[in-house]
C-alpha positions in Angstrom: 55.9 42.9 -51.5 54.5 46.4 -52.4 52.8 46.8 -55.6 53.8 49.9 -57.2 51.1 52.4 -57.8 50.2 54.4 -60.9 52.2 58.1 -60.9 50.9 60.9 -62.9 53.4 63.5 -63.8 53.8 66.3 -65.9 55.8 64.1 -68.2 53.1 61.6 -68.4 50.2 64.7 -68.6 51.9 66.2 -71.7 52.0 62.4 -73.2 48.2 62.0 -72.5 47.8 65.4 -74.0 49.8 64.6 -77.3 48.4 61.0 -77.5 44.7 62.8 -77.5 45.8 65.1 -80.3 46.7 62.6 -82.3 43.8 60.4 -82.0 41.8 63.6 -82.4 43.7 64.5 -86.2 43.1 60.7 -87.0 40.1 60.5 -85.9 41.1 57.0 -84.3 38.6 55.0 -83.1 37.8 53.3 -79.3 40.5 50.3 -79.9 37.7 48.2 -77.7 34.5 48.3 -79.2 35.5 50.2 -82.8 33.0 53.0 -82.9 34.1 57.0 -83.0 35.2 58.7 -80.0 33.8 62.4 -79.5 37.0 64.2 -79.6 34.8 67.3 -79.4 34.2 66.5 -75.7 36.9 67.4 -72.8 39.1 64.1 -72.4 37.6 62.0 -69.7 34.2 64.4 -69.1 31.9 61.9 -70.6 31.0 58.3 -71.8 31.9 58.8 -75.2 34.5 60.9 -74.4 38.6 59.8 -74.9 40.4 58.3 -72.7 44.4 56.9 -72.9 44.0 53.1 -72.0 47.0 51.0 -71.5 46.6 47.9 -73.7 48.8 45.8 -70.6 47.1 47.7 -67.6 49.3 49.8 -65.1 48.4 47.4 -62.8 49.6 44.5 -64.1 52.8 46.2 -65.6 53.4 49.3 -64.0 57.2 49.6 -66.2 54.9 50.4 -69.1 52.8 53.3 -67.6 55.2 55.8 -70.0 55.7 53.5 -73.0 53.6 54.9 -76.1 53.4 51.8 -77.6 51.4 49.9 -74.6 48.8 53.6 -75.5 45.4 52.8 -77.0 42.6 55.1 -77.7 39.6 54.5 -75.9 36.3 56.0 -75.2 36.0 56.5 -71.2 33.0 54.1 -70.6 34.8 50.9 -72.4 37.8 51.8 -70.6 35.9 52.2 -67.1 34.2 49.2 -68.1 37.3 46.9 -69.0 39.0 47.8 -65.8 42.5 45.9 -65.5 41.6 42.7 -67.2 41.6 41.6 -71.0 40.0 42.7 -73.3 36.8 41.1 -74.9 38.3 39.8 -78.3 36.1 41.3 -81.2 35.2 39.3 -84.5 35.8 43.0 -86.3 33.5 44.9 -88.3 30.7 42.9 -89.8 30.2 43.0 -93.6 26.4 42.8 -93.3 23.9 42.8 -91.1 22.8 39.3 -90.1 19.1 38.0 -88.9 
């Protein structure tokens, strides 16, 4: 059985764009490791840059490639990073700093 591949259309392009612009006016941070993406920077051009990351990968679910609500923003590198498989749980934002 074939496994259906990711499709980028215009559609999808004009979502990416919208979903960045809304990060951007939020200032939303990287949904995987917390800290603030540089929406300064062209979309996918660098490390800290943003990135659309599909909390259920394409892979795995390609039905929900279009579906806003399976969009997370994400800084390139810990999107890269997390490839297609879960992602790393976080205990959140730590209310001091421990030693």
């Amino acid at each position: 059985m074939a496994t259906k591949k990711r499709v980028s259309t215009r559609a999808f392009q004009k979502q990416r764009d919208q979903f960045f612009e809304q990060g951007q006016r939020e200032n939303a941070p990287c949904w995987l490791c917390g800290q603030p993406i540089d929406y300064t920077l062209k979309p996918g051009s660098a490390d800290d840059s943003h990135e659309l990351d599909h909390y259920v990968p394409v892979s795995v679910d390609p039905t929900l490639q279009y579906d806003p609500a399976n969009f997370r923003h994400a800084h390139k590198i810990c999107n890269v990073l997390r490839s297609n498989k879960p992602p790393k749980l976080s205990l959140g934002i730590h209310s001091r700093q421990w030693y």
